[in-house]
C-alpha positions in Angstrom: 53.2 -18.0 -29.6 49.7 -18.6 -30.3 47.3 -16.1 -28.0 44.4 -18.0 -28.5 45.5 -21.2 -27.6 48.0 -20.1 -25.3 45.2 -18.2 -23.6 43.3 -21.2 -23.0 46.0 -22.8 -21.3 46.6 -20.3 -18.8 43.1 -19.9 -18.1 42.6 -23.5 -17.7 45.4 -23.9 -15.1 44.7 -20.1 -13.9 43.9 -20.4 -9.7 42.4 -16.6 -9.7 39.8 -18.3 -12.3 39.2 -21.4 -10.4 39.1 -19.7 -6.8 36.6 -16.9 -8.9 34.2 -20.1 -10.4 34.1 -21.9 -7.0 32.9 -18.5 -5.4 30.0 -18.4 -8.2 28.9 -22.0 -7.4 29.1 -20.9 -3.5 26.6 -18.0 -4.0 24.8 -20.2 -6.4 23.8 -22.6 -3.9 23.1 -20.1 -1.5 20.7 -18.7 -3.9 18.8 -22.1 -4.3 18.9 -22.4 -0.7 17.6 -19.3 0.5 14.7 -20.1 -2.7 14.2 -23.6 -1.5 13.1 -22.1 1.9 10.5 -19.6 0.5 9.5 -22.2 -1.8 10.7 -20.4 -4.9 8.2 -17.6 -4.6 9.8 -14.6 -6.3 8.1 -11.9 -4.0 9.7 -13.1 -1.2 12.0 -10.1 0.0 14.6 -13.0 1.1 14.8 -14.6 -2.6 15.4 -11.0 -3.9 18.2 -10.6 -1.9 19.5 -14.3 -2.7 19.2 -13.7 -6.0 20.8 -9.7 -5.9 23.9 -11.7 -4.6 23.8 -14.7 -6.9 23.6 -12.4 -10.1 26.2 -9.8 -8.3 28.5 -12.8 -8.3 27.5 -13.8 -11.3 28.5 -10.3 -13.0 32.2 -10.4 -10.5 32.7 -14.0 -12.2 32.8 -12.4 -15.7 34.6 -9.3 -14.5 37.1 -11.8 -13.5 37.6 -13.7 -16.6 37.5 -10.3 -18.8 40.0 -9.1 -16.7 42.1 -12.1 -16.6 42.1 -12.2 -20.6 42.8 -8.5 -20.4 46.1 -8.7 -18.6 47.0 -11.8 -20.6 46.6 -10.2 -24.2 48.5 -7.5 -22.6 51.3 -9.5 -21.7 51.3 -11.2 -25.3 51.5 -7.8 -26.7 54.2 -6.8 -24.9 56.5 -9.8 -26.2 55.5 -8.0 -29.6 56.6 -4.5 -28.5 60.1 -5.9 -26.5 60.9 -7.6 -30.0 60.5 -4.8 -32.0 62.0 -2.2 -29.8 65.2 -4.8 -29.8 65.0 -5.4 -33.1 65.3 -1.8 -34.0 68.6 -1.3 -31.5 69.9 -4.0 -33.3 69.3 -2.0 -36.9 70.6 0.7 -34.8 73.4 -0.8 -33.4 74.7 -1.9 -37.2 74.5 1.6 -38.3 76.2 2.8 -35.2 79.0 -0.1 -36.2 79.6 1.5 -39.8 79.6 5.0 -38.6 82.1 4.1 -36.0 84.3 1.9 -38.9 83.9 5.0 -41.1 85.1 7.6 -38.4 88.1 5.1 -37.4 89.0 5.3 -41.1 88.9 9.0 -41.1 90.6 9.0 -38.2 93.7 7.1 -39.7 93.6 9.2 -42.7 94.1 12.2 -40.2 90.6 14.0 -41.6 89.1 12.9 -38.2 90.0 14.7 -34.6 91.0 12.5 -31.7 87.8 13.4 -29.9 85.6 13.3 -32.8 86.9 9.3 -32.9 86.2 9.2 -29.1 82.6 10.4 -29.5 82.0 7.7 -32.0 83.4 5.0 -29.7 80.9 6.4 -27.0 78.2 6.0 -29.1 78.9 2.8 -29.9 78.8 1.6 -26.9 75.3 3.0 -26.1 74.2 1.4 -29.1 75.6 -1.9 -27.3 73.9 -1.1 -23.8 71.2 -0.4 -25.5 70.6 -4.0 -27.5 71.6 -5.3 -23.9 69.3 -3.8 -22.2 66.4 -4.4 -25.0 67.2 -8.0 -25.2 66.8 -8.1 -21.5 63.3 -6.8 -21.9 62.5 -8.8 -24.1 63.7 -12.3 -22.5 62.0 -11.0 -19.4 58.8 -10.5 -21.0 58.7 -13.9 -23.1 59.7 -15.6 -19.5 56.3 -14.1 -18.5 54.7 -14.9 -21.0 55.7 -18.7 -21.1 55.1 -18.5 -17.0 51.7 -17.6 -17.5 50.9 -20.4 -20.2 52.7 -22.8 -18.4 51.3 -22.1 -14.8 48.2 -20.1 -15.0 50.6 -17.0 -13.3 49.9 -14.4 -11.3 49.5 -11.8 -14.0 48.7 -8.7 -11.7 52.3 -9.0 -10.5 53.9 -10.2 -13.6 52.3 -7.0 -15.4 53.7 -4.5 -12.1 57.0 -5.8 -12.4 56.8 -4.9 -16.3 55.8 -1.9 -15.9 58.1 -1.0 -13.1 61.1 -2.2 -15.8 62.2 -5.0 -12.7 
């Protein structure tokens, strides 16, 4: 994963972005139109207003691609938090596997209650879940990540599905 060059990608193939430039040049040739027809005198209250909306769409352009940058680096980021957060439950899970092998052995040597052995095995097993889960999270996340280079994505509803954990 490269942001920068990955970033580039999706914006390049990003329809928000193209449907946001092709706006701008709309408004821009309205603004030469509507300057055209007072012959480019600036006092004219009709090339004000042309220009109010050309430099209004101007500003919404930019907003755009800021924005669109935004949710990307946020979505790169998050591929960075899901691997850490799963590679921690697996450092967990490892320590959760030798406490458990430690307990069974105690258990055998009859220093260990029945139920104390039984705990351990639950724990365990949330230690499991909890890499499953994780690595879930984390495949999800690179999948949206990789959609959005590849495809320009829809990253308002890539980023509401990661927040909603769906």
């Amino acid at each position: 994963m490269n942001v920068e060059q990955d970033l580039q990608s999706a914006m390049s193939r990003a329809y928000e972005l193209r449907a946001a430039a092709k706006t701008l040049e709309q408004q821009e040739e309205t603004f030469e139109d509507a300057a055209r027809a007072v012959n480019y005198r600036e006092t004219k209250e009709s090339y004000k207003q042309a220009e109010a909306v050309w430099n209004a769409a101007k500003n919404t352009y930019n907003s755009t691609l800021r924005n669109y940058e935004l949710r990307f680096r946020t979505l790169y980021e998050q591929v960075h938090d899901y691997y850490q957060v799963w590679d921690a439950s697996r450092t967990a899970l490892a320590a959760q596997e030798s406490s458990y092998q430690a307990a069974e052995l105690r258990y055998n040597q009859g220093n260990l209650p029945q139920n104390a052995l039984l705990d351990a095995r639950d724990t365990l097993d949330t230690a499991k879940e909890t890499l499953a889960g994780n690595a879930n999270d984390l495949f999800s996340a690179y999948n949206s990540y990789r959609w959005a280079v590849q495809t320009g994505g829809n990253l308002p509803c890539v980023l509401i599905l990661k927040i909603l954990n769906l």
